[in-house]
C-alpha positions in Angstrom: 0.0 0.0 0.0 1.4 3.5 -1.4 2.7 5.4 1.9 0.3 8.1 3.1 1.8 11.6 1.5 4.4 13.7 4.2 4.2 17.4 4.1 7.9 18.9 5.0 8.6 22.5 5.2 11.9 24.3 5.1 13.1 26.9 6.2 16.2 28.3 5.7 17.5 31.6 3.5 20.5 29.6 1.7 18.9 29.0 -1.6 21.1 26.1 -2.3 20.3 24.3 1.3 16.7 24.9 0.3 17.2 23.0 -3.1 19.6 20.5 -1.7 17.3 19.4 0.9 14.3 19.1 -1.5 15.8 17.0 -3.5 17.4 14.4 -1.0 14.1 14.5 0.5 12.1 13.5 -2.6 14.8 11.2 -3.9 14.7 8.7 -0.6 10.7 10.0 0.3 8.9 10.2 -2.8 6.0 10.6 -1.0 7.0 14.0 0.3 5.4 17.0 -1.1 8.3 19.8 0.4 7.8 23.4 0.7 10.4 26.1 1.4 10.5 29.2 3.3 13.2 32.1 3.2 12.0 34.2 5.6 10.3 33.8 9.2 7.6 35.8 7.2 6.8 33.6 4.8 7.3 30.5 7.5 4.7 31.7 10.0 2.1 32.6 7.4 2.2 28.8 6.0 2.0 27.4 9.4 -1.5 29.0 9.8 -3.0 27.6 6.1 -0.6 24.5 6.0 -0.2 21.7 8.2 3.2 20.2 8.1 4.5 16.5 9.4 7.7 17.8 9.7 9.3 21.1 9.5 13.1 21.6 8.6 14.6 24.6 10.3 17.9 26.9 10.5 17.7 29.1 13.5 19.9 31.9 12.0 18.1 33.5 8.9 19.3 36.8 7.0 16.5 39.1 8.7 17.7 37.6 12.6 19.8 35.3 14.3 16.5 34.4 16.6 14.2 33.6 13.4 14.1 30.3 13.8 13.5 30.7 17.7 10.3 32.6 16.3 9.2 30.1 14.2 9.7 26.9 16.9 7.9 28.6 19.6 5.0 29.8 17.2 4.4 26.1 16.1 4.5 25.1 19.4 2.1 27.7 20.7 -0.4 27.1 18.0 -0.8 23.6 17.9 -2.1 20.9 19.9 0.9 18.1 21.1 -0.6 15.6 18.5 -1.1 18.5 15.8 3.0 19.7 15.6 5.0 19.4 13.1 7.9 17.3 14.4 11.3 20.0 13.9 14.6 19.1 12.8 16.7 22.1 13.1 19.9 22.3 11.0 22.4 25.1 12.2 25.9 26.6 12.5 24.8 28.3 15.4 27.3 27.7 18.5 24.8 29.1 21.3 22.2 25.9 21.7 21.4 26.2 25.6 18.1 27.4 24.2 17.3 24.7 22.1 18.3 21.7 24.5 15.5 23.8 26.2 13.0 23.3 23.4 14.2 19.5 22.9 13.3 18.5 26.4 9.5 19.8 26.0 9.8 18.4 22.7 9.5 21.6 20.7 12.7 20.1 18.2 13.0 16.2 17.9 16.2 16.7 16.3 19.2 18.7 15.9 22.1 18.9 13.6 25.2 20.8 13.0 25.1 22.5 9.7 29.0 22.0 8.2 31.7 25.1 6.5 30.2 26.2 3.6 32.1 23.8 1.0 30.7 20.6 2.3 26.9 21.4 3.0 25.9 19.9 0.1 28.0 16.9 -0.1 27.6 13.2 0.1 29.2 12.7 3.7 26.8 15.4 4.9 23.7 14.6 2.8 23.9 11.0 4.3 23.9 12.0 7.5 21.0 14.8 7.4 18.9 11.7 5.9 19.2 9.3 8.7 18.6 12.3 11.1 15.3 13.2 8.9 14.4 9.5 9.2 14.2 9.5 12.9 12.1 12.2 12.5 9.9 11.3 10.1 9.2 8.0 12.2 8.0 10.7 15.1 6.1 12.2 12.2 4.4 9.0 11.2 3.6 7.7 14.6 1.5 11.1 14.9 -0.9 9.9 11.6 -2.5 7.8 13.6 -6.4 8.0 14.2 -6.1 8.2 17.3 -3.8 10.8 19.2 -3.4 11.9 22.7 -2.8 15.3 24.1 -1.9 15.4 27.9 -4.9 13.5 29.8 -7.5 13.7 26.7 -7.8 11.5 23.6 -8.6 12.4 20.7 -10.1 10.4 17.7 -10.7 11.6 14.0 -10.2 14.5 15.1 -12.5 14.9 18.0 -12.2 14.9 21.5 -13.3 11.4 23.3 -15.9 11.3 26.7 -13.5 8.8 28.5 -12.4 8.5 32.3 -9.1 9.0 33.1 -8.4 5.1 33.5 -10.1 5.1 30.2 -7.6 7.2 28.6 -4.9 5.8 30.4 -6.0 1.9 29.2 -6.5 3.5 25.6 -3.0 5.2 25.8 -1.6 1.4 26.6 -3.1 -0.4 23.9 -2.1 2.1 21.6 1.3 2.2 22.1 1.7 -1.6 22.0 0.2 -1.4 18.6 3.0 -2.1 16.2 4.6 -4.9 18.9 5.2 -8.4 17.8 2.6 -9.4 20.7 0.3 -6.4 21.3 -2.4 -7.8 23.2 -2.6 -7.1 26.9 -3.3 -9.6 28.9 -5.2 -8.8 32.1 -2.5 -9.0 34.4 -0.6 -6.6 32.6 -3.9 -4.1 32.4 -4.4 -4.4 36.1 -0.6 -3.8 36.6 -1.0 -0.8 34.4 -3.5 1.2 35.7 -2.7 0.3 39.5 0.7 1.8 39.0 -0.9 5.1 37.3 -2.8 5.0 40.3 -6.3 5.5 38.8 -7.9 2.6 40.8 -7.2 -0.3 42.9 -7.0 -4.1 43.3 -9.9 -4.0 45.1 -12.3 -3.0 41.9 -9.5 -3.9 39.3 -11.6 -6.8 38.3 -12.4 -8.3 34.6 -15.8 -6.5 34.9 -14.6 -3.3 35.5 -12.4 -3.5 32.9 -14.6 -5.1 30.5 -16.7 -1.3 31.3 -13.8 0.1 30.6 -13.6 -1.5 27.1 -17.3 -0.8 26.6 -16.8 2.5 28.0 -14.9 3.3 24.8 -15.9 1.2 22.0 -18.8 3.2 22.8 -16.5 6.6 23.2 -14.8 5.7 19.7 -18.4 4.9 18.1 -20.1 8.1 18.8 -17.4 10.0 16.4 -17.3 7.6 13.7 -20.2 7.2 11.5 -18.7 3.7 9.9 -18.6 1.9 12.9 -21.5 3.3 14.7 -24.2 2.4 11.7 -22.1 -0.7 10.5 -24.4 -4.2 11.0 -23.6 -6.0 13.9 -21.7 -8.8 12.2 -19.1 -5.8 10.6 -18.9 -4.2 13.5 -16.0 -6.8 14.7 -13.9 -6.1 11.4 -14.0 -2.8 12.1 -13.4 -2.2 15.7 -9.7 -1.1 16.7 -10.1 -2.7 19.7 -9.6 -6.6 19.4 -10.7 -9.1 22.0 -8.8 -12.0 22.7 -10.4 -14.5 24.3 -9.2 -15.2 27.7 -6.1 -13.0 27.5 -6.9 -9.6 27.2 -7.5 -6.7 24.1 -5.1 -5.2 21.6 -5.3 -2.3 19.3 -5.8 -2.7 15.6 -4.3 0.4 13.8 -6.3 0.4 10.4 -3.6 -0.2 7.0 -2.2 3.3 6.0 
C-alpha cells in the first residue's frame, strides 16, 4: 500500500540548502510534497494555512539570528501536542542552551550541525541529514494515527473522546503496543497498568470493570465515527480497533495506511 503523503517544510534563507534538501528528501521519500520558506515571514504565514508533518529549520536566517527561535515557539504555541510538526533544526549556530530547552518539551525532535560552507551539500553530509530526517519522520508518522493523545485527553478523528481518566490511560496502553510483535494485553498486565498510574485499585480492578472500561470506549470511539457506529452487527467486529482475545486480554488494531 502507497505510503500516506508527508508534508515537510523548510526553512532556511540559503537558496542552495533549500534546493539541496528538497531534492534528497524527494529522492529517498517520494511521498514527500516539500515546501520552502526564506524568511520567518513567509514561514509563519504557511504554518496558519498548511499543516506540516515535519518542518526543517535553520535558527539563523538573514533578517535575525533568533528567526528560527520565532518560528519553533510559534508552532508550538499554535498547535495541539498531537497536531505539531515534528522539527529538525539544521544550524551553524554555536549558542544551543536554548534549544536543549525546546528538545526537552519536545519543541525540536532533532538537531544537527550544519557544516563550513564547502561541504553542506556533499555526500558525507547529505547522508547523515537523511538518517537524522528518518528518525524524525518516524516521530512524524507515529502522529498519523487516528487516534492521538494530548496530555490527559484522547482524541479520535479528530474529536475529543468522553473517556475517564483510566479510560484514557488503558486506551493510551493499547495504543502504544500497537506495532509490537505481541500487542495484546493480557489482564495481568492491564491491572498492573492502571494500578501503577494510580487511577484505581485491586480491590475494583476486576475483569468487569475492565470489561466497562472496554465498553466505556468502543462506545466513546463509536459516537465519532459514523462507519462503525451504523455498520451491521456482524461488521462491527472487522471494524473495531479494539480486538478481544479471548481469555487474554485486548489489543489495538491500527487500520492499513
Amino acid at each position: 500500500m502507497p505510503k500516506r503523503e508527508l508534508r515537510v517544510g523548510v526553512v532556511d534563507d540559503d537558496s542552495a540548502m533549500t534546493s539541496a534538501y528538497r531534492e534528497w528528501i524527494r529522492a529517498e521519500h517520494p511521498e514527500a510534497m516539500v515546501d520552502c520558506y526564506a524568511t520567518r515571514r513567509d514561514a509563519l504565514q504557511a504554518l496558519t494555512t498548511t499543516r506540516y508533518d515535519v518542518l526543517v529549520v535553520d535558527m539563523e536566517l538573514e533578517t535575525s539570528k533568533d528567526d528560527g527561535y520565532s518560528i519553533i515557539r510559534a508552532n508550538h504555541q499554535r498547535h495541539a501536542e498531537f497536531e505539531r510538526p515534528a522539527v529538525m533544526v539544521v544550524s551553524a549556530r554555536q549558542d544551543v542552551n536554548d534549544l536543549r530547552s525546546a528538545m526537552e518539551n519536545h519543541a525540536v525532535w532533532d538537531y544537527l550541525d550544519k557544516p563550513p560552507l564547502l561541504e553542506r551539500t556533499g555526500p558525507i553530509f547529505r547522508g547523515t541529514f537523511l538518517q537524522r530526517f528518518g528518525k524524525v519522520i518516524e516521530v512524524a508518522r507515529s502522529r498519523q494515527s487516528d487516534l492521538r493523545f494530548d496530555g490527559a485527553f484522547a482524541w479520535w478523528k479528530g474529536n475529543r473522546l468522553n473517556l475517564s481518566v483510566a479510560e484514557v490511560q488503558l486506551l493510551r496502553a493499547l495504543h502504544a503496543r500497537r506495532l509490537d510483535e505481541d500487542p495484546a494485553m493480557t489482564w495481568d498486565q492491564i491491572f498492573e497498568m492502571l494500578n501503577e498510574r494510580k487511577v484505581g485499585s485491586w480491590t475494583n480492578l476486576q475483569k468487569g470493570c475492565v470489561r466497562q472500561y472496554i465498553t466505556g470506549i468502543r462506545h466513546a470511539l463509536a459516537s465519532q465515527d459514523r462507519e462503525l457506529r451504523d455498520a451491521p452487527p456482524d461488521v462491527r467486529p472487522q471494524l473495531d480497533p479494539i480486538v478481544t482475545h479471548m481469555g487474554l486480554g485486548y489489543s489495538w488494531r491500527e487500520k492499513n495506511r
